[in-house]
C-alpha positions as CSV (number, residue, x, y, z in Angstrom):
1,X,91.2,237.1,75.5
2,X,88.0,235.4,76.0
3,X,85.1,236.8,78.0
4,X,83.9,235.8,81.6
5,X,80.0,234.3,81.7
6,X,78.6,235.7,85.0
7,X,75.6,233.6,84.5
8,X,74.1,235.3,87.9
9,X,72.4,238.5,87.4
10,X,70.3,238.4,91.3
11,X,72.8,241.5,92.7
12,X,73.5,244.5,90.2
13,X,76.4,246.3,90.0
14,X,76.1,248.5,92.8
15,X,74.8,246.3,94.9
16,X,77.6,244.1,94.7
17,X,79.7,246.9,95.3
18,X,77.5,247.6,98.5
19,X,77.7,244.2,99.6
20,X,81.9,244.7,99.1
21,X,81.5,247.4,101.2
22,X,79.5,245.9,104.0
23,X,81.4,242.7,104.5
24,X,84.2,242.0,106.8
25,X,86.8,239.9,104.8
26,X,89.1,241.9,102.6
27,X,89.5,238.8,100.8
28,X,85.8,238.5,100.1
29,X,85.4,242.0,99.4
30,X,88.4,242.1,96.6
31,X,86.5,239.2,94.6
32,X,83.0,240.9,94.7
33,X,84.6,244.0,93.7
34,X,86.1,241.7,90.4
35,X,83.1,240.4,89.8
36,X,81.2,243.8,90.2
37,X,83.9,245.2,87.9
38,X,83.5,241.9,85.0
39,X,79.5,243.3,85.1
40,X,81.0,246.6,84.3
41,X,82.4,245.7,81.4
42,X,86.2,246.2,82.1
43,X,88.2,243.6,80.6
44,X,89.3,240.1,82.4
45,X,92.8,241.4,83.2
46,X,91.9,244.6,84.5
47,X,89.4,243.7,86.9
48,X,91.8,240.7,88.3
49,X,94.8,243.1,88.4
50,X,93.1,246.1,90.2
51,X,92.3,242.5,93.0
52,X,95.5,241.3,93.1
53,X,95.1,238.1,91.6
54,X,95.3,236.9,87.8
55,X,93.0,236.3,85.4
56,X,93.1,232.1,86.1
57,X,92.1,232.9,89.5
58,X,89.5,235.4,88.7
59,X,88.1,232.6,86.4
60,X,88.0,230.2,89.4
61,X,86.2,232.9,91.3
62,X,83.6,233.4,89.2
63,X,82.6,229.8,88.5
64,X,82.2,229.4,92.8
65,X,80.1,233.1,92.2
66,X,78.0,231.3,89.5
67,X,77.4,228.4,91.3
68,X,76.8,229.6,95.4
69,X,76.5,233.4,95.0
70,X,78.4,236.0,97.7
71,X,78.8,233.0,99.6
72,X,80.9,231.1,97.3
73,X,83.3,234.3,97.1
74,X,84.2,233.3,101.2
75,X,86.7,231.5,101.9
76,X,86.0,227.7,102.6
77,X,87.5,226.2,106.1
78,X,90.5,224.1,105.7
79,X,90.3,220.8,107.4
80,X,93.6,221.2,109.3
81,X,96.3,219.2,110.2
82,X,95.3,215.7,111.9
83,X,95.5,215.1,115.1
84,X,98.7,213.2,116.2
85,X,97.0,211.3,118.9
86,X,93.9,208.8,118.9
87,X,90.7,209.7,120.1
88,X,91.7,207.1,123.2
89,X,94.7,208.6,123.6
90,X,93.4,211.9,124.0
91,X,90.7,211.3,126.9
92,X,93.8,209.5,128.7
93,X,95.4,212.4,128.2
94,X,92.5,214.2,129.6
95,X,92.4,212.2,132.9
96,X,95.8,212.6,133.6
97,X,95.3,216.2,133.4
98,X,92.1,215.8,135.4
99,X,94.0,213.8,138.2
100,X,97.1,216.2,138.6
101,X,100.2,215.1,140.1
């Protein structure tokens, strides 16, 4: 089993257990509490059992932690499904709606 590199060292332990503790997300909180728990020194698979997610994952989390901090531990928006109608369309749509039978 190899090791996790947590190259950033700007939050210790228990403040990244504090910061789990202050945020909103469950999500977020989970994967700082991995991360807090990799700093520890408990192995890989224990820290991404006791967050429900496996060991690739908790990988993947802590390259986005190494590379944008707490904030790369959020979730990112998702662009969404595209919009069935053209921008044209919609405003037509819009003036119909405006006029009213």
């Amino acid at each position: 089993m190899s090791a996790i590199e947590i190259a950033r060292q700007d939050l210790s332990i228990s403040q990244l257990r504090a910061e789990a503790a202050r945020t909103a997300d469950a999500k977020q909180a989970r994967r700082i509490l991995a991360i807090a728990m990799v700093l520890d020194g408990h192995s890989r698979l224990l820290a991404a059992q006791a967050s429900a997610m496996d060991r690739q994952m908790l990988r993947d989390w802590v390259h986005r932690y190494n590379a944008d901090g707490l904030a790369g531990l959020a979730d990112r928006p998702r662009p969404g499904r595209q919009p069935r109608l053209a921008e044209a369309q919609r405003s037509e749509v819009a003036k119909w709606v405006e006029r009213r039978p």
